[in-house]
C-alpha positions in Angstrom: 30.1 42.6 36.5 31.4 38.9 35.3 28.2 37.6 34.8 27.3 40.6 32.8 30.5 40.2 30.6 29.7 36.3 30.4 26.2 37.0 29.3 27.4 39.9 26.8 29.7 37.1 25.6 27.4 34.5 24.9 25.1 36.7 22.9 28.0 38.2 20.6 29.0 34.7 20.3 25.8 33.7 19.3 24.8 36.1 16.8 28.5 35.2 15.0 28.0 32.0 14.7 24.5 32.9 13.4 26.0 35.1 11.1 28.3 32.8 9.8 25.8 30.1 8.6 23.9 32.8 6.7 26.8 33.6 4.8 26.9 30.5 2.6 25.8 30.7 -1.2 22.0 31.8 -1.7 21.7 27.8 -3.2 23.1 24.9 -3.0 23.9 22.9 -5.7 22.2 19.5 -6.0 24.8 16.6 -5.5 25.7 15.0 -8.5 23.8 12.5 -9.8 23.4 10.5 -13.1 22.6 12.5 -16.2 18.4 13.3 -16.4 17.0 11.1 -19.2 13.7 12.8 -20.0 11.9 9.4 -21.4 13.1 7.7 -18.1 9.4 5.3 -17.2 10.1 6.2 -13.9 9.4 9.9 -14.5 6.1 9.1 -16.2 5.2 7.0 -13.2 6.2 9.7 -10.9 4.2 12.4 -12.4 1.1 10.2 -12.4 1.8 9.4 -8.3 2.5 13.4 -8.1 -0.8 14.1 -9.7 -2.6 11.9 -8.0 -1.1 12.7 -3.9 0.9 15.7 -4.3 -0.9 18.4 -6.9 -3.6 19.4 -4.9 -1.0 21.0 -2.2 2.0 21.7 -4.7 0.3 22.5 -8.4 2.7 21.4 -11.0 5.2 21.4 -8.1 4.7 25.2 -7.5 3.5 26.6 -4.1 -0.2 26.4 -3.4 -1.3 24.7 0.3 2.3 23.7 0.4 5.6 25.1 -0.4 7.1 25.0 -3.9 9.3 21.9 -4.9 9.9 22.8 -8.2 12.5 25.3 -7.8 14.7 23.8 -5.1 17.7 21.5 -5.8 16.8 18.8 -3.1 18.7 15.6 -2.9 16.5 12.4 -3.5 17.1 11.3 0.0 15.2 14.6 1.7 12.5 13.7 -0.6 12.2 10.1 0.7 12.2 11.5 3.9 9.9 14.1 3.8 7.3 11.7 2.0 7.8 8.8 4.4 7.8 11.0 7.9 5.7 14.3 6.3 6.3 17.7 8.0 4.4 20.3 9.4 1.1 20.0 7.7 2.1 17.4 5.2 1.1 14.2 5.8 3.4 11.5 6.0 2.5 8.4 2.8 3.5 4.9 3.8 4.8 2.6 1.7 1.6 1.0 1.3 0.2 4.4 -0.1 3.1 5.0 -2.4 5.6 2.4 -2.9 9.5 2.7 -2.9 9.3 2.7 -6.7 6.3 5.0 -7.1 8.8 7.3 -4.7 11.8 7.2 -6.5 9.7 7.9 -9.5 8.3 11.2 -8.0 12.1 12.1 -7.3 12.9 11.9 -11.1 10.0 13.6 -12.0 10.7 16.6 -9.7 14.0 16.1 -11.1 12.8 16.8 -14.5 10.9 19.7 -13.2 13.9 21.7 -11.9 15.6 20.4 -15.4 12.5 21.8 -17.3 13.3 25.3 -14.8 16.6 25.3 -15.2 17.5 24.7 -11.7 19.8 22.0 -10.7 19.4 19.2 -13.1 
């Protein structure tokens, strides 16, 4: 009968605590950052690295092979990261594929997506 109570415990305990992180805000807001300057060079540069490693799985930064980018606030650093280490089926781009400044450059211009959508600028 304990180990029966223990075991009902753990599961109630579980599915609270599961519970409890699903009952944060539907989005998160994107930390804050400097104010998006749409003639930024860096965005220009970024859209041209975009189009040239990114559009064929994420068309204009919507879903398409991969997921849509264009309508989630993430912060610059998950981008790095996902770029650099890649994830599931997305492949990971060395710095010698797409430099440090080619990736900040795709992080503005994403930012300036999710300005252009209204989402997190």
């Amino acid at each position: 009968m304990k180990r029966t109570n223990n075991i009902v415990w753990i599961v109630a305990s579980s599915a609270l605590a599961l519970a409890a992180a699903g009952c944060g805000p539907e989005r998160r807001q994107e930390p804050p950052s400097e104010p998006f300057d749409p003639n930024d060079p860096q965005v220009a540069l970024g859209e041209r690295v975009f189009s040239r490693h990114c559009y064929q799985c994420h068309p204009g930064g919507a879903s398409g092979l991969g997921p849509a980018i264009n309508d989630k606030p993430l912060p610059v650093t998950a981008i790095k990261i996902q770029v650099r280490e890649g994830h599931f089926l997305m492949p990971a781009f060395s710095d010698k594929e797409v430099s440090d400044e080619e990736l900040e450059g795709v992080a503005r211009y994403l930012k300036a997506l999710r300005t252009m959508r209204g989402v997190g600028a």
